[in-house]
N, C-alpha and C positions, 0 to 999 in steps of 0.2 A: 555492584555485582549482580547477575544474573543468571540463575540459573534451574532449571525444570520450571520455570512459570515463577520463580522469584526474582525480585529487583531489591534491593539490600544495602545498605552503605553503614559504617560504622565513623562516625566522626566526634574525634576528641571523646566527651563522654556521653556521648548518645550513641543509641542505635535506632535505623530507620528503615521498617521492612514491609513490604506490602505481597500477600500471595492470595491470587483467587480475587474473591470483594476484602478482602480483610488488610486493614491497616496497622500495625503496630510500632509503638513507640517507647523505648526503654533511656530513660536519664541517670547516670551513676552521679557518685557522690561528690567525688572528683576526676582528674584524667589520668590516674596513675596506672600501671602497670596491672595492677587485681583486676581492676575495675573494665578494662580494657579486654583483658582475658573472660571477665563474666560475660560482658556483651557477644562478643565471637563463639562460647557457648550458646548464647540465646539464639545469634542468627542461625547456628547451625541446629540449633533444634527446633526453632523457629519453621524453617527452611523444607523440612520437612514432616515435622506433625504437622501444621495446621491443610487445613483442603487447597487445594491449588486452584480447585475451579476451571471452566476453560478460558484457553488461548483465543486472543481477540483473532478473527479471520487473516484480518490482514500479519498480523506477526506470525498466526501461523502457516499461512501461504509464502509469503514472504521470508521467512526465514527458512523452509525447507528448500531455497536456492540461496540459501548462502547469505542474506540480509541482517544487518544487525536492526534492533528494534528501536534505535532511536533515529533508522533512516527512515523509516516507517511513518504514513501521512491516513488519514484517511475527511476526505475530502463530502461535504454533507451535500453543498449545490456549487454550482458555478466552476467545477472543479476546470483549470486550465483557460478558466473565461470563458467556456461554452454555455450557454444557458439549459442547456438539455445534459450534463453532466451530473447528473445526482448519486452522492453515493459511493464515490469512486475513492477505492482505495487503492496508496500509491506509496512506493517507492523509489528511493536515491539511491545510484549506484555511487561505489567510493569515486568515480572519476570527476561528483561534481555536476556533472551536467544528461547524463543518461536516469531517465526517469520509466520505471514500469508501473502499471496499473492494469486496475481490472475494473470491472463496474458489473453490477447485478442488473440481469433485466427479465421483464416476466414470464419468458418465455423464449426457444431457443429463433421466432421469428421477429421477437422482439431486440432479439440480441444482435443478427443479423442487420437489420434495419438502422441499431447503434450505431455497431462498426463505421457503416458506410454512413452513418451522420459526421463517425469520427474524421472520416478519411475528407470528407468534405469540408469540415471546419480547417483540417491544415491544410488542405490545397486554396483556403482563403490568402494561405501565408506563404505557400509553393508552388511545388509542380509535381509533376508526376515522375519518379523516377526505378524503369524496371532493373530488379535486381535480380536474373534466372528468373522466375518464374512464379514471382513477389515482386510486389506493387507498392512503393516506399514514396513517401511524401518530403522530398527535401524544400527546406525554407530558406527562400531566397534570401534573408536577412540574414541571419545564422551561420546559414547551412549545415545545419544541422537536421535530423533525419525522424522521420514519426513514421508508424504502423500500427492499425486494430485490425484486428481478425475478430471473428466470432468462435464460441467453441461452447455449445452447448446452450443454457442459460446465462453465460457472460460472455463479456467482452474483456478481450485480453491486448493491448496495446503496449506499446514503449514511442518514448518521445525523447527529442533533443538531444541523440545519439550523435556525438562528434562522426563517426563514421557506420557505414552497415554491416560491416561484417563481425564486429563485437555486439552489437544491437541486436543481430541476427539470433547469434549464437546465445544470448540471455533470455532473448524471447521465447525461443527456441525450448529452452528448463521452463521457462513459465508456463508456456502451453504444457509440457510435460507434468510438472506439477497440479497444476487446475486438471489436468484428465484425472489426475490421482486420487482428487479429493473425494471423499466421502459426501453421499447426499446432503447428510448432518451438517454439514460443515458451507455447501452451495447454500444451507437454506440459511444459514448463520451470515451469511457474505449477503443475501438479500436482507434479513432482518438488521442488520446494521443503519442501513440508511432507506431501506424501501427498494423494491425493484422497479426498472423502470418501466411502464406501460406503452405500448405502440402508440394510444392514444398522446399520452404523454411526449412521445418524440417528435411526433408531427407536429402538435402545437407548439415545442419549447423553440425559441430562436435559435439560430446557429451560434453567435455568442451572445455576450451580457455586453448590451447595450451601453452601458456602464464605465464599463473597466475599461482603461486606459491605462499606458506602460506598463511596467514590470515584461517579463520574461518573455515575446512569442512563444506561442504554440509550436 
């Protein structure tokens, strides 16, 4: 259970609740009916005396279009097998295979300069294809559909969209949302994993050298 900044579960005779940094854990005596009832008083007052603290970036970006928190990723390096992705947090839509994300970078020409690292790591895997008046990278293996734009101090993308016009239209909330955010909260999306440096883009390789199978870009 989840709710205002709580995660919660009551099983048999424990209860298990986590809000803000705070951890709690309650063991009854046995699983009877009393005992059961004590606990669901606890969670709920639980639930809301203790401090909340704040909402990790990504749950809270993410979830003001509709994400539940356990679709929620957030990615340190190499996110997608790029070697110049650091930091990037991401999102699953329920379809399964449509993924959003965002990445922090130092600046809104560093954010810029991202993007279009992004747009060049998938057209490693596509081609170019215009949609109006939007520039969408479909993968020739897949065929499935990528896009980053820049939008301030991040980068705001979606990948592995079955089709563009659902992809569009998510993207679409997410750039809405990220205009929405409070400074507080752009510098919190940086301090998660570090923003990325211009320096830093130009040297990181286009992917990680490395990785082999799993998922195209």
């Amino acid at each position: 259970m989840r709710n205002a900044g709580t995660a919660s579960y009551v099983a048999r005779n424990a209860l298990f609740l986590a809000r803000g940094n705070l951890y709690v854990r309650a063991i009854g005596s046995d699983e009877g009916p009393e005992v059961k009832a004590v606990l669901e008083a606890l969670r709920a007052r639980f639930a809301t005396s203790l401090p909340a603290g704040e909402k990790p970036f990504g749950e809270e970006l993410f979830g003001s279009v509709g994400i539940a928190p356990d679709r929620i990723s957030f990615h340190e390096e190499n996110a997608f097998s790029f070697g110049f992705a650091k930091g990037v947090h991401a999102a699953l839509l329920p379809d399964g295979d449509t993924e959003l994300f965002v990445m922090p970078a130092a600046d809104a020409a560093a954010a810029k300069a991202l993007a279009e690292r992004f747009e060049k790591g998938f057209l490693d895997y596509g081609e170019k294809a215009g949609v109006g008046q939007a520039t969408w990278i479909k993968d020739r293996y897949l065929g499935s559909f990528a896009r980053a734009v820049a939008q301030g101090t991040l980068v705001v993308g979606v990948r592995g969209a079955p089709a563009v016009g659902p992809a569009e239209e998510k993207l679409a909330q997410l750039l809405k949302a990220v205009a929405a955010l409070s400074p507080e909260a752009v510098k919190r999306a940086s301090a998660s994993g570090g923003p990325a440096s211009e320096q830093a883009i130009e040297s990181a390789p286009e992917k990680d050298p490395s990785a082999s199978g799993g998922r195209a870009p």
